[in-house]
matplotlib code that plots the C-alpha trace (Angstrom):
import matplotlib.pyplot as plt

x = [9.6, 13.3, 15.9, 17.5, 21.4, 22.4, 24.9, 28.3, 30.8, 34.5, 35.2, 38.1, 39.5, 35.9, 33.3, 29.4, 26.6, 24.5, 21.2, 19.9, 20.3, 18.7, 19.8, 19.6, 20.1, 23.4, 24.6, 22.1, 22.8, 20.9, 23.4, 25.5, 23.0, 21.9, 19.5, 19.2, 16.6, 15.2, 17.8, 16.4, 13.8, 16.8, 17.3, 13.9, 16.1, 18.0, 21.4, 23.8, 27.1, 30.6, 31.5, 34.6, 35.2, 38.2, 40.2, 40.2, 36.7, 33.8, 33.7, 31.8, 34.1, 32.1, 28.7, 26.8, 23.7, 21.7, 21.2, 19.8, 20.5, 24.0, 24.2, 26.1, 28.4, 31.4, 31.6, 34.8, 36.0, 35.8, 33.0, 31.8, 33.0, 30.9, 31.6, 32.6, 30.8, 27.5, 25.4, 25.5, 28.3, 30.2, 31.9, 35.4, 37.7, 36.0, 37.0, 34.2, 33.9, 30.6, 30.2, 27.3, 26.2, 23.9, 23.8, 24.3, 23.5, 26.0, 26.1, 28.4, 28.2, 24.8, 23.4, 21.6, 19.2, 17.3, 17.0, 14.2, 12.7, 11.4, 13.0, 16.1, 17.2, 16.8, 19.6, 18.9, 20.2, 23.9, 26.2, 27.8, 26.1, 27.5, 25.4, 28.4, 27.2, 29.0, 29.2, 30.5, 31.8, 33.5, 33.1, 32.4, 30.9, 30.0, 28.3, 28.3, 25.2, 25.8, 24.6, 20.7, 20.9, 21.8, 18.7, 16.5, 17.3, 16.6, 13.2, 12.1, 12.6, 11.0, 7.7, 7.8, 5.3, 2.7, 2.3, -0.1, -0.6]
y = [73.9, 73.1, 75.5, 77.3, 77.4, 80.7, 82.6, 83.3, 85.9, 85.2, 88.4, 89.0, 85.5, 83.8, 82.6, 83.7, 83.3, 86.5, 86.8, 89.8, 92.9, 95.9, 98.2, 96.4, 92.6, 90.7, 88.6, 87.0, 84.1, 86.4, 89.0, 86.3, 85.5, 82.6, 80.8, 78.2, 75.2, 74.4, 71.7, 70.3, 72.3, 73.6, 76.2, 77.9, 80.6, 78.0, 78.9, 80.1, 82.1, 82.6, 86.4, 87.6, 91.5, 92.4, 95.8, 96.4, 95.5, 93.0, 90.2, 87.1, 83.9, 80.9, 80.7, 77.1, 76.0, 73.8, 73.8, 70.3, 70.6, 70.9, 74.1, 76.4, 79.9, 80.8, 83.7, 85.4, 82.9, 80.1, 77.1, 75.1, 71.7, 69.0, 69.6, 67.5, 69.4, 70.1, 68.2, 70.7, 72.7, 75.2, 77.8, 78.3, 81.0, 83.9, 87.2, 89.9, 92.7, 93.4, 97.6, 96.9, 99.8, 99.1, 97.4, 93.2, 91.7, 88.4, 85.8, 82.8, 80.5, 79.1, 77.7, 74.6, 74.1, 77.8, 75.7, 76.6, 73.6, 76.2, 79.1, 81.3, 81.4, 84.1, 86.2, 85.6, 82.1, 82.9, 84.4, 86.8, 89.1, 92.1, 94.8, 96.0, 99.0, 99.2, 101.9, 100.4, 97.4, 99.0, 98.6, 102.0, 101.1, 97.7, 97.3, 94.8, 92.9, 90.2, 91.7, 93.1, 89.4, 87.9, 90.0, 88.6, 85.0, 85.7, 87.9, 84.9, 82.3, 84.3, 84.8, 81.4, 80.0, 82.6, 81.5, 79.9, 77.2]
z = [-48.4, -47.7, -46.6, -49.0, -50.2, -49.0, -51.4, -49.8, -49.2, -48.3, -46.4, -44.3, -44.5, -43.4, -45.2, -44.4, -45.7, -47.0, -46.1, -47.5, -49.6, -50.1, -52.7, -56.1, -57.3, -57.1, -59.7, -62.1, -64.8, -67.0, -66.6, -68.5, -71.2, -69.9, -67.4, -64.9, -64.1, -60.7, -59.3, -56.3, -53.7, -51.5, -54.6, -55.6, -57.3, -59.4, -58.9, -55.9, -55.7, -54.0, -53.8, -52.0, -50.9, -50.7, -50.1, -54.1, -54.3, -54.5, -57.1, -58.0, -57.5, -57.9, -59.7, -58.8, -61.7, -63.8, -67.1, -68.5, -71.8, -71.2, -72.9, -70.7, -71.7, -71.3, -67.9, -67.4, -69.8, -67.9, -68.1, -65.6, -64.3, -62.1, -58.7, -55.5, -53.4, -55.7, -57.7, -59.9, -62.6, -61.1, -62.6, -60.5, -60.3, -61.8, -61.2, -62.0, -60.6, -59.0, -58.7, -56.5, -54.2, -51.4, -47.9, -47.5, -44.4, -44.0, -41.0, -40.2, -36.9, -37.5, -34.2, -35.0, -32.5, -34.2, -38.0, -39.6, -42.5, -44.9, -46.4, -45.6, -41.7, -39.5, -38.8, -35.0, -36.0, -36.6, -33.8, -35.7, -38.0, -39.5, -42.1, -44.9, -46.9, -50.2, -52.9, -56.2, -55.2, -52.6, -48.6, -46.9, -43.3, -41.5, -38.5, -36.1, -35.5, -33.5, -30.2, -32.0, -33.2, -29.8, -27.8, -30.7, -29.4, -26.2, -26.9, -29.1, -26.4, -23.4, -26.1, -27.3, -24.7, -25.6, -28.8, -30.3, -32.8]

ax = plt.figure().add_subplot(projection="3d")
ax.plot(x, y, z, "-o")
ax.set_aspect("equal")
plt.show()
């Protein structure tokens, strides 16, 4: 299996990538009335998004799929053009609100040498790692990471020798 396409999240002026969250879905094409194809096997779900949090909330920005038949809705208005940097239609510049409450774990500085062919990567892969609890759409606390995710590294590469194959 290849590695996944993480979703993003622009979040105080930096873009990382999420890579989990407990508390309840995210954005789903469904949620639009309509449904995406499997692209390519870097996207098992069959679609990817931009979200940005902000101080007046969290919203969807960017919303990345693949619909063969070329049949694709109107979201916030707006419909989706091909894309320089995907294969695939993107829908640009939306602004929807997103009144998710629950905890998203986001990362950026991913340390090559830790990639992972299969899958989502580790959190212990990225140097900076923060845990942001939202209620509504709204941040309420975030926590810092980055050291719990820097002690991983190191516990993994002092065990790596005792493993077996």
């Amino acid at each position: 299996m290849t590695a996944q396409i993480h979703d993003r999240i622009r979040f105080n002026k930096e873009s990382y990538g999420i890579l989990s969250v407990a508390g309840g879905p995210l954005v789903t094409p469904e949620q639009f009335g309509t449904s995406s194809e499997i692209a390519d096997s870097s996207c098992w779900r069959r679609y990817y998004v931009v979200y940005e949090l902000t101080d007046s909330g969290f919203y969807l920005r960017e919303l990345t799929m693949l619909r063969r038949d070329g049949d694709y809705v109107p979201i916030d208005g707006v419909l989706p053009e091909s894309d320089k940097e995907s294969d695939y239609p993107t829908y640009h510049n939306l602004n929807v609100p997103v009144p998710f409450s629950g905890r998203i774990r986001i990362a950026r500085g991913f340390i090559e040498d830790l990639y992972v062919h299969g899958g989502f990567q580790s959190p212990t892969a990225f140097r900076t790692v923060y845990d942001l609890t939202l209620e509504n759409g709204r941040m309420v606390k975030m926590k810092d990471r980055s050291k719990v995710m820097a002690i991983g590294r190191i516990w993994d590469s002092l065990c790596r020798p005792f493993r077996f194959s």
